[in-house]
C-alpha positions as CSV (number, residue, x, y, z in Angstrom):
1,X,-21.2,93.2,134.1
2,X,-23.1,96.1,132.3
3,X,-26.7,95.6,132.5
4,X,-29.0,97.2,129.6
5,X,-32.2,96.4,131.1
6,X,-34.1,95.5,134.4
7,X,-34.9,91.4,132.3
8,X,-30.9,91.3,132.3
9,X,-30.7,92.1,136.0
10,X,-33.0,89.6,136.6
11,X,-31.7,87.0,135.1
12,X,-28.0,87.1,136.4
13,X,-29.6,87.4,139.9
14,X,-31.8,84.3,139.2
15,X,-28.4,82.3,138.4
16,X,-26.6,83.7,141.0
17,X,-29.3,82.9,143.4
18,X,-29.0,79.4,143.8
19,X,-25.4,79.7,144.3
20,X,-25.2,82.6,146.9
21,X,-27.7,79.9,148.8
22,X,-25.6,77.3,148.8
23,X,-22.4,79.0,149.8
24,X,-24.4,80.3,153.4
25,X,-25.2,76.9,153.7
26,X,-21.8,75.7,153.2
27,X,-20.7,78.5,155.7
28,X,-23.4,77.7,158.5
29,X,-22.5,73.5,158.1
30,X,-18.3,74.5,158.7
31,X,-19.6,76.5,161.5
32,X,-21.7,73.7,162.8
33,X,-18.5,71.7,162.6
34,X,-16.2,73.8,164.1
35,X,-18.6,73.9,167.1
36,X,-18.9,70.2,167.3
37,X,-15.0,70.1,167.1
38,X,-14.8,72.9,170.0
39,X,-16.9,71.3,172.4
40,X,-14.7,67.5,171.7
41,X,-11.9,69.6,172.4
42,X,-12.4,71.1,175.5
43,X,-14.1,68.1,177.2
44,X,-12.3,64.9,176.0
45,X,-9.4,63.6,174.7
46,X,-9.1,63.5,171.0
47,X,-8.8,59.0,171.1
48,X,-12.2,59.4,173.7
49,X,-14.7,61.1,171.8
50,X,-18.5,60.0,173.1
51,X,-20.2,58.0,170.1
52,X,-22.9,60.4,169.9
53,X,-20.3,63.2,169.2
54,X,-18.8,61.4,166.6
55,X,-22.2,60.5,165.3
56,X,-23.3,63.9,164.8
57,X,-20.0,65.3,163.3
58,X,-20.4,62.1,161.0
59,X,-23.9,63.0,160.0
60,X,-22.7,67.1,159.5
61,X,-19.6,65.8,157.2
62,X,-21.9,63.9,155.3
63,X,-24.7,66.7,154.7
64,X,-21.5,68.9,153.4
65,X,-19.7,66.5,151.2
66,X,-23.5,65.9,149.6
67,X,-23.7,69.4,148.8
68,X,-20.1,70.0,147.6
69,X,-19.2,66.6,146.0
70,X,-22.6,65.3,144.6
71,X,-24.7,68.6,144.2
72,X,-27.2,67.8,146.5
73,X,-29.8,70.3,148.1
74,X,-29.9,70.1,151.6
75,X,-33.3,68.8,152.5
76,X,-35.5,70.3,155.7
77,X,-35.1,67.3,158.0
78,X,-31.5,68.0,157.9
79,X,-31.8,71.3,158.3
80,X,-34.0,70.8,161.3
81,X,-31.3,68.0,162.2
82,X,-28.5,70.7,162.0
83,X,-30.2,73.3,164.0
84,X,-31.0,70.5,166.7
85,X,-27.1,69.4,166.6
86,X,-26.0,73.1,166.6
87,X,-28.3,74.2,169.6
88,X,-27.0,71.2,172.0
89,X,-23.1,71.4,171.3
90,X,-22.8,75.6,171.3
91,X,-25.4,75.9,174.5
92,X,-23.1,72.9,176.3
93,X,-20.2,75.0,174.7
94,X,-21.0,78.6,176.6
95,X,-21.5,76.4,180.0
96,X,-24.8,76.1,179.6
């Protein structure tokens, strides 16, 4: 896109905004999952998963399909929520 004027840069970065926001959130929620799927997978059979791992891998699934099927913004109690969840599964993850 040619831009004339500093208003037209402005703008287009104002609508891209949003969206460049959502996709890192998108990105840090797969990671989240991934990590939760990495820790099930090196400590328990895939038919013996601990309810509070499938709980929390529940909860992360949800926030995503929110923000991809319905729009939604995530909100800062599930951010909080996510860091919480990310912080216990990749600390037990590196042995920690």
């Amino acid at each position: 896109m040619n831009y004339t004027n500093k208003k037209d840069l402005q703008d287009n970065f104002h609508n891209w905004g949003p969206t460049i926001v959502r996709n890192k959130v998108l990105y840090k929620i797969k990671h989240l999952c991934t990590t939760i799927i990495n820790y099930a997978t090196a400590n328990y059979n895939i038919d013996n998963w601990p309810t509070s791992l499938e709980y929390d891998l529940s909860l992360v699934e949800g926030i995503e399909k929110g923000i991809i099927k319905y729009d939604e913004n995530i909100t800062k109690h599930e951010m909080v929520t996510c860091n919480e969840i990310y912080k216990r599964y990749n600390t037990l993850t590196k042995g920690g």
